[in-house]
C-alpha positions as CSV (number, residue, x, y, z in Angstrom):
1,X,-38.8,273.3,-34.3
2,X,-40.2,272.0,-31.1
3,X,-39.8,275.7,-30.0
4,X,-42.3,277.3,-32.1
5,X,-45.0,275.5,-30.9
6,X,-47.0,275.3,-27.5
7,X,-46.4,273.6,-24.7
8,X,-48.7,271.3,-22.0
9,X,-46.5,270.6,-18.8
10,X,-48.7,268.6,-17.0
11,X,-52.5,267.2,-17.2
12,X,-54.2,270.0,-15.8
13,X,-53.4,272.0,-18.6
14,X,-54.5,269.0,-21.1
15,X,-57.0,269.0,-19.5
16,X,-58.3,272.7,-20.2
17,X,-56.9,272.2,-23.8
18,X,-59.5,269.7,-24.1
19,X,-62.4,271.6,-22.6
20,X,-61.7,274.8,-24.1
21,X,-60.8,274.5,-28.0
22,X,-64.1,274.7,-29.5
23,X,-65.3,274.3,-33.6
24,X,-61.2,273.1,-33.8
25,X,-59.7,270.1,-34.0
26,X,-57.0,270.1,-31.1
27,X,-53.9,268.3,-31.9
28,X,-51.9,266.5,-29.5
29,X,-49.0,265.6,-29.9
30,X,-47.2,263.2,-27.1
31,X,-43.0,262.8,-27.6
32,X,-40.5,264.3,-26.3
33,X,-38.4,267.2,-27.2
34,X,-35.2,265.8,-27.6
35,X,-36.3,262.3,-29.7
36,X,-35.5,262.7,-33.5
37,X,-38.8,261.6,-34.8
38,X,-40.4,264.2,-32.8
39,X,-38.5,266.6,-33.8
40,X,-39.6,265.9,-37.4
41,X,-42.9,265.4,-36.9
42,X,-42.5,268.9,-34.6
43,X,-41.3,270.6,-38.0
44,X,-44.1,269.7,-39.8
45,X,-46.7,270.5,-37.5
46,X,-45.0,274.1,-36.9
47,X,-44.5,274.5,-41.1
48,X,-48.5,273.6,-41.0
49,X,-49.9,275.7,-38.0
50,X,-50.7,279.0,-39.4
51,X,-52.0,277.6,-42.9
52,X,-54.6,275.5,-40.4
53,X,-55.4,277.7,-38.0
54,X,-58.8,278.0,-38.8
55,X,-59.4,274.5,-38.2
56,X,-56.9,273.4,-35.6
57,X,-55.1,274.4,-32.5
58,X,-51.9,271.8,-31.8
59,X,-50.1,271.9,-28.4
60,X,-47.1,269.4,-27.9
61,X,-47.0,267.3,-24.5
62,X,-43.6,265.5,-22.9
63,X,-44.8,261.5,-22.5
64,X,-43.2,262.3,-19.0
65,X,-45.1,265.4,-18.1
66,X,-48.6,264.3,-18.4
67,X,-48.2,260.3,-17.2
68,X,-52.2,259.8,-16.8
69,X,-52.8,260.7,-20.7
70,X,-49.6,258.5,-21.5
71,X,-51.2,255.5,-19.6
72,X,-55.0,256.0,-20.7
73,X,-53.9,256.9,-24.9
74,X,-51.2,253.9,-24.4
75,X,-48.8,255.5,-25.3
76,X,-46.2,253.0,-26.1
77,X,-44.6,254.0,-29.5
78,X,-43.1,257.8,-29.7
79,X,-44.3,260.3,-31.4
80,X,-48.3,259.9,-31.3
81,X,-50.7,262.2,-32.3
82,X,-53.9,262.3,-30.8
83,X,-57.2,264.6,-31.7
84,X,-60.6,265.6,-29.8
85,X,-62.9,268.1,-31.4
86,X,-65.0,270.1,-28.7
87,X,-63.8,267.7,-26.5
88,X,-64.7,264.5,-27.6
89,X,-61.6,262.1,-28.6
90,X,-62.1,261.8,-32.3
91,X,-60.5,258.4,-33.8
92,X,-59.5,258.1,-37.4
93,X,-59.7,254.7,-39.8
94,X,-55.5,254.6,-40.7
95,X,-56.4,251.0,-41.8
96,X,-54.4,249.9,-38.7
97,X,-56.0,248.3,-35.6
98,X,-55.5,251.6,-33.6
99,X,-57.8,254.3,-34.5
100,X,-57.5,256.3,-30.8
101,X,-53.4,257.9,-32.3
102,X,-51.3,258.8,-35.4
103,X,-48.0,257.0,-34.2
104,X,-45.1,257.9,-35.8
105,X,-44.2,261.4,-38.0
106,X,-46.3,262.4,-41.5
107,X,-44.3,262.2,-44.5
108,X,-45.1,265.0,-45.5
109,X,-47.3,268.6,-45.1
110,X,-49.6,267.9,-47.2
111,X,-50.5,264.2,-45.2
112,X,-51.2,265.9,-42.1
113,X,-53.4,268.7,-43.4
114,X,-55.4,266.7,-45.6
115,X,-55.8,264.8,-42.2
116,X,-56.9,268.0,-40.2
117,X,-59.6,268.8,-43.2
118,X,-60.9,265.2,-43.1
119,X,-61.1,265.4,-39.3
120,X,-62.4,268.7,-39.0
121,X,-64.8,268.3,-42.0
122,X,-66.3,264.9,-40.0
123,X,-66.4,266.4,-36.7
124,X,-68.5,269.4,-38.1
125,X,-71.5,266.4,-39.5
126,X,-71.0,264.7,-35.9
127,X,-68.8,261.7,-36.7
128,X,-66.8,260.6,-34.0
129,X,-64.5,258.3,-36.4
130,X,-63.4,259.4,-39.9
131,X,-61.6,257.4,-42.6
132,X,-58.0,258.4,-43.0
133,X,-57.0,260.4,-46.5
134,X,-53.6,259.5,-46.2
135,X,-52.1,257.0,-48.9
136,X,-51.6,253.9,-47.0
137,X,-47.7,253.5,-48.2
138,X,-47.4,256.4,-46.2
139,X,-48.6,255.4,-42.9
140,X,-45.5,253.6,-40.3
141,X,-45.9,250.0,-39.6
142,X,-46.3,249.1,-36.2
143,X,-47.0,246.2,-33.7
144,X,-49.4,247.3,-31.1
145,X,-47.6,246.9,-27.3
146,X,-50.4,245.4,-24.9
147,X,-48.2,246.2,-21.4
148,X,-49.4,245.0,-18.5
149,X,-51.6,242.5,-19.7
């Protein structure tokens, strides 16, 4: 489902994403094309883009395409999902240590737009971190990667 959505090739484009999607919340989403996960996480977001387009644009981006947002979002686990409302890099409370990315695929529709209106609905008052609606059971596990340290 990968297909249905847009692309970003490299960070010049990101870059103009971020700068030019105003009053949305612009989605993110770093994987690649080809990795299973993605492509479920790809189906949901696609299944879910017209229903939110009101309140959010989402663009996909290749980890290898845009290497400078890979390294600066660390990037470590595939898929990760990463949102900025008129350009500021808005961070949600999953309960997890990492509030910058979503990492790993929503179980289901109804997670991720829930998520968009909680975002969006935050963003509009001027919070820059939001409290995550989605049930914690359904949230992946994960060990944060420090590289290079």
């Amino acid at each position: 489902m990968s297909f249905l959505l847009p692309k970003l090739t490299c960070k010049r484009e990101v870059d103009q994403a971020i700068k030019s999607v105003a009053e949305k919340v612009l989605v993110l989403r770093f994987g690649r094309d080809n990795d299973a996960v993605c492509l479920q996480l790809d189906d949901i977001l696609a299944k879910t883009a017209h229903d939110l387009s009101k309140m959010a644009v989402i663009y996909l981006v290749d980890v290898n395409d845009a290497p400078v947002y890979t390294q600066y979002f660390d990037i470590s686990y595939i898929p990760s999902t990463v949102f900025f409302f008129n350009g500021q890099h808005m961070k949600v409370d999953y309960g997890s240590p990492d509030h910058t990315k979503f990492v790993g695929s929503f179980k289901t529709k109804q997670d991720f737009i829930d998520l968009i209106e909680v975002i969006y609905r935050g963003a509009m008052r001027g919070k820059l971190i939001v409290r995550s609606p989605i049930d914690p059971s359904n949230i992946p596990k994960y060990d944060l990667l420090y590289q290079g340290i």
